[in-house]
N, C-alpha and C positions, 0 to 999 in steps of 0.2 A: 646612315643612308640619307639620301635628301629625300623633302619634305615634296610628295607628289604634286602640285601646283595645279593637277587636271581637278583634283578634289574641291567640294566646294568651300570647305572649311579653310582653302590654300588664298582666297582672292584677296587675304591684306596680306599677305606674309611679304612683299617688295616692299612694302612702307615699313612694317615691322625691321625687315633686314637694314636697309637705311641707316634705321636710327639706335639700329643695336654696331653696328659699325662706327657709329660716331661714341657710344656711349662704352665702347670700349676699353677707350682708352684714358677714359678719365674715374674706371670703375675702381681701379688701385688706389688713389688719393682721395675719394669720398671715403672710401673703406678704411684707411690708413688713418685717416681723420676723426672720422665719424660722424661725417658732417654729412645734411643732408642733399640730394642732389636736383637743387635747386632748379640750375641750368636744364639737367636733363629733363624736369618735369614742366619746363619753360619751350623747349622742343618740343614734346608732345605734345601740347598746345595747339603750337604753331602750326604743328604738318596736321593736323587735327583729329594724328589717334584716342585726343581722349574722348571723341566722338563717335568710337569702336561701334559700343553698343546699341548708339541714341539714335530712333525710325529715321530713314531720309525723312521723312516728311514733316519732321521737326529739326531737319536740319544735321542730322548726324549720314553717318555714314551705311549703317541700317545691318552691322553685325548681332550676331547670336551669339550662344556659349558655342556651338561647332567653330566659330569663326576664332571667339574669342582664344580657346585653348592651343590654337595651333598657331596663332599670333603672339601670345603671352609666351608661349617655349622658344620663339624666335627671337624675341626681346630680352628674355634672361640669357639667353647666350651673350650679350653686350654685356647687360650690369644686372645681377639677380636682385637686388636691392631696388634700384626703380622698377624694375618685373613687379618686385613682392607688392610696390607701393601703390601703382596705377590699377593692380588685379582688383584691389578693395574698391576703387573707382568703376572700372569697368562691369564688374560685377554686378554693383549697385543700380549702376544705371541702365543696366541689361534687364533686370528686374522690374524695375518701375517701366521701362518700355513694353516689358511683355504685359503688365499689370493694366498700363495707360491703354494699351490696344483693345480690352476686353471691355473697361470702363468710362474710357474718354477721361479721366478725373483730372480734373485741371491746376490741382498742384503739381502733380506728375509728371505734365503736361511743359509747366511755366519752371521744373527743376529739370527737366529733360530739354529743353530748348538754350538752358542757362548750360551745361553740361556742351551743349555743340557748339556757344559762340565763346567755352571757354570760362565763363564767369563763373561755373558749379564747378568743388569737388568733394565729390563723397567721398566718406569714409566709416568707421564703425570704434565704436568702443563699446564692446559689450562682453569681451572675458574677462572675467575677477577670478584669482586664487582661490581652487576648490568647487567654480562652478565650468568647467572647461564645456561642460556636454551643452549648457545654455538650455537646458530645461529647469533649473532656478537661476536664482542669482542675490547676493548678497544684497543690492539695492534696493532701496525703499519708497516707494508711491504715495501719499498720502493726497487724500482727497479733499478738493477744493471747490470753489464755485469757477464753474468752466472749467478746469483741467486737473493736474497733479504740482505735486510737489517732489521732487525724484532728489535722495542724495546716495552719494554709495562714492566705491573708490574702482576702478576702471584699469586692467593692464591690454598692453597689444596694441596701444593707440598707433597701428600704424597709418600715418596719411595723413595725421592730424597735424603737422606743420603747414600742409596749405589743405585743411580741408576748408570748405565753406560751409558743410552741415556734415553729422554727426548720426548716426544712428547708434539709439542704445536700448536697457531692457530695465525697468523694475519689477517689484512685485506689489501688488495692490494688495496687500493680508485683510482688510478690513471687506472685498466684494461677498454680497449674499451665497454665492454660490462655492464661497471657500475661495481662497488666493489664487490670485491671476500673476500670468507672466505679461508685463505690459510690451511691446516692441513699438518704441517710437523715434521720431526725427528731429528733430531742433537744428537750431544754427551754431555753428562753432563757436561763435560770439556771444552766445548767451547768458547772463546774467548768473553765477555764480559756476559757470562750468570752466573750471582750469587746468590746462596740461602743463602737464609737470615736468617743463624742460628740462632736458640733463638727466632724466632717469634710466634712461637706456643705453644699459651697460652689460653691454654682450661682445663674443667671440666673433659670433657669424651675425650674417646681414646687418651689419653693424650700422649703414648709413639709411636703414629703413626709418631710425630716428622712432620708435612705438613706442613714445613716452606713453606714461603713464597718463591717466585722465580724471578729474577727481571733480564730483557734482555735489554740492551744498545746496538747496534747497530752490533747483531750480523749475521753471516755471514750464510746466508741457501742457499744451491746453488740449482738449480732448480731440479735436481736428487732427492733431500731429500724432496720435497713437494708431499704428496702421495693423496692432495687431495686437487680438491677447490670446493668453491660452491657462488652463488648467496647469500651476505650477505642478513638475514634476514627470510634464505627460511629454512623449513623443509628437511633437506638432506635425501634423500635413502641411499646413500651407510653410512653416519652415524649410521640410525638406523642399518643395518647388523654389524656393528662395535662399535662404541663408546657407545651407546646405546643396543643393542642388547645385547651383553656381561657384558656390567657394569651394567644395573639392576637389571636382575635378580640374578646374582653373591653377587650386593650389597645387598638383601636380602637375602640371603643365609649367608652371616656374620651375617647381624644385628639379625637373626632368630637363628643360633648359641649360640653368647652371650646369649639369653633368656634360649636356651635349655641346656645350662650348668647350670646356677642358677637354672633351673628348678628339672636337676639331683640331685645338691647339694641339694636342697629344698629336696626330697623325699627320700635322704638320711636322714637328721634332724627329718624329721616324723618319720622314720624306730626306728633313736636312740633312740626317744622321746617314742617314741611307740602310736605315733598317730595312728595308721594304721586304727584303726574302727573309730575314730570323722569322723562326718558326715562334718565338715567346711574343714578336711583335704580332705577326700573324695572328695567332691565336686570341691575343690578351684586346685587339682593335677584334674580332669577329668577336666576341664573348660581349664586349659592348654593344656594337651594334644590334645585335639581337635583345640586348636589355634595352637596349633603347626604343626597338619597335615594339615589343612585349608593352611595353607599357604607354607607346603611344594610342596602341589598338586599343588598350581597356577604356584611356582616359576619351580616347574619340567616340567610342560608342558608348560609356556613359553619358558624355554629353546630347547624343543623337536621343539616348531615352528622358533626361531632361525634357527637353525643346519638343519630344512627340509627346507627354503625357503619360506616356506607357508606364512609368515608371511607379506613379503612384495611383492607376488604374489597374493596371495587370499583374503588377507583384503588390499592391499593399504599400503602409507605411515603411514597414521593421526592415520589408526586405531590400524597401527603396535606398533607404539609408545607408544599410550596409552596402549596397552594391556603389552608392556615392564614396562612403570612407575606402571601398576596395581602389578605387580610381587613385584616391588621394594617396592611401598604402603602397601602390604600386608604383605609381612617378617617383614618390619619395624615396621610399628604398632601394629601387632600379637604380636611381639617381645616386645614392649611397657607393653603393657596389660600383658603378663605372665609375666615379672617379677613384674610389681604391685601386680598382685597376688602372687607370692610367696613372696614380704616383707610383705602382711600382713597376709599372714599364719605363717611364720617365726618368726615375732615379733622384739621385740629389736633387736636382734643379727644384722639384719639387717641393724642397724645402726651403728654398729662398721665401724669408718674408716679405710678403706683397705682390708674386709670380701670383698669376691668374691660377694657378694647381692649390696654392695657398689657400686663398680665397675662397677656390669652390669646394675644399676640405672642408671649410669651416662652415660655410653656407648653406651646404647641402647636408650637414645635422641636424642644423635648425629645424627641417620640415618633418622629422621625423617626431618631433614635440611639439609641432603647431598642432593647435587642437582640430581634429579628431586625431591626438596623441597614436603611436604604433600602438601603444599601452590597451588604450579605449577604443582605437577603431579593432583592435583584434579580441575584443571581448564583446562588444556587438556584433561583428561576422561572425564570429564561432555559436555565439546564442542564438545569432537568426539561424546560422543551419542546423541545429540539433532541436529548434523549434521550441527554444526558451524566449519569452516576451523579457524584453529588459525594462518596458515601462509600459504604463497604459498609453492608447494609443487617443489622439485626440485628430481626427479625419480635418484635410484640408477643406476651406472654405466655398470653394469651388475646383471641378476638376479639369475641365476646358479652357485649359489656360491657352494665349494663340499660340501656333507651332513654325516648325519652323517653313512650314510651307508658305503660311501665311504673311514671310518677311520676303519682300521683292528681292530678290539678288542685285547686286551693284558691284560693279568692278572698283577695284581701288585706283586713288590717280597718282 
């Protein structure tokens, strides 16, 4: 079904469609290559979605996560790969503007303004093998005059071919009060931080390019750490951040992907002149309905995001899970429609390099981006039977600004 436009979450989706139109057609040969897509991230730019998240009044276009997720599932219907790649950006910079609004903090400020003329892109490297949940992590902090010294090895670098700063995590073992999880930001460029071209060797979202990231003893001065916490604990001000934004968002990609092959699908019926089989009928209704099922959860996750509710009126554990439920629910929707559309489809579907191809492979992926199907359904199940899966460590503040707070702007 198309995407209601009277809604407020609808006023980028004309720019998004745009550029998911051009980015269509060149989604086959980054994928086929594994190259990353330069260009299209040179586009964004230009028409200035990568300014989604960032306040007008520093010069951005003054979007939320409401805005952000129903623009991000618009964009992956072009190329799920630059979807996946800008999410880590928009995300980031969605954050630091809800952050900047509360504080005025003028790095925030001087990274969010660099973000709308272009010259910022966030990204993140802070999953390692075995810490998916990111309440520890393998790296290491050691203490210095003025700041840390952080080494450790980094997977998921996605974004880090044009990021311009980085956010990652170690753990400080030596603080009085037992080990900290550190969350800080550095420049891409920094002195012993290297990504490890060529390491990303996968099936799906293969032009995401999430090499690997590997830190030798680099220098994080105590200014750039914006956050620690009790290694091991469920953090608050995480889920309003790293959580709160990246689930629902990451379901809005992987739901994307489905909902392009699903277009393309009822395009091939239309040619075919399927339109009265009862298998066509049935197998396009059976999507559609997975596809708004899980546009509703992931929109009104995001609406509890942006109001606070989330970790005012349910708590940490439950905020959580009701985030990984969002990201559960894009993702496997997304799964399930396009099965259905390769076996409506048929052979064609098997052509390598056909968009049915692609979104096969693409839309597994989400199902192992962490919060994994694995671990986000062993956190929902624990929060409803009313088992803690970790001690809880309460956000820093709960009044984060909302989304009333953000002036509306039409898109141009």
């Amino acid at each position: 079904m198309k995407i209601n436009l009277a809604l407020r979450g609808s006023r980028f989706v004309a720019l998004a469609e745009e550029l998911a139109d051009r980015f269509r057609d060149r989604a086959a040969g980054f994928d086929e290559r594994g190259e990353f897509p330069h260009r299209n991230i040179d586009e964004l730019r230009e028409s200035g979605y990568l300014a989604l998240t960032v306040p007008e009044e520093l010069g951005g276009l003054g979007g939320d996560l409401t805005d952000m997720v129903v623009t991000q599932e618009r964009l992956a219907a072009g190329c799920g790969s630059t979807a996946l790649v800008v999410n880590m950006h928009l995300s980031m910079a969605g954050q630091l503007a809800r952050a900047w609004r509360g504080t005025g903090n003028e790095r925030a400020e001087e990274l969010l303004r660099g973000a709308a003329d272009g010259t910022v892109f966030l990204a993140g490297a802070t999953a390692e093998p075995g810490h998916a949940l990111v309440r520890s992590t393998g790296s290491k902090a050691v203490r210095v005059d003025g700041g840390y010294l952080v080494s450790g090895k980094k997977t998921f670098g996605t974004g880090t071919a044009v990021a311009t700063h980085l956010t990652s995590m170690a753990v400080y073992e030596d603080h009085p009060d037992g080990p900290q999880v550190l969350v800080f930001r550095i420049p891409a460029d920094a002195p012993g931080l290297t990504v490890m071209t060529g390491t990303w060797h996968t099936s799906g979202m293969r032009a995401t390019c999430s090499d690997n990231v590997e830190l030798h003893d680099v220098e994080v001065p105590d200014d750039a750490v914006s956050l620690q916490f009790p290694e091991g604990h469920l953090d608050g001000t995480l889920l309003q951040t790293l959580w709160g934004w990246a689930m629902p968002s990451f379901g809005a990609v992987y739901l994307g992907i489905a909902v392009g092959a699903l277009e393309e699908c009822v395009r091939d019926a239309q040619r075919r002149g399927w339109q009265h089989r009862a298998f066509a009928q049935t197998t396009i209704a059976e999507c559609e309905v997975l596809v708004e099922a899980a546009r509703a959860v992931i929109a009104r996750t995001a609406e509890e995001v942006m109001g606070n509710s989330l970790w005012t009126a349910l708590g940490v554990q439950e905020g959580m899970a009701r985030v990984m439920t969002a990201k559960l629910v894009g993702t496997n929707n997304a799964v399930s429609i396009v099965d259905r559309v390769v076996q409506l489809v048929g052979s064609p579907a098997l052509k390598a390099g056909s968009l049915y191809d692609r979104a096969q492979r693409d839309v597994r992926a989400g199902t192992m981006h962490p919060y994994s199907n694995a671990d986000a359904q062993e956190l929902i199940s624990s929060t409803a039977l009313g088992l803690p899966v970790a001690p809880i460590n309460p956000p820093i503040t709960t009044e984060l600004a909302t989304a009333a707070d953000i002036v509306p702007r039409a898109a141009n």
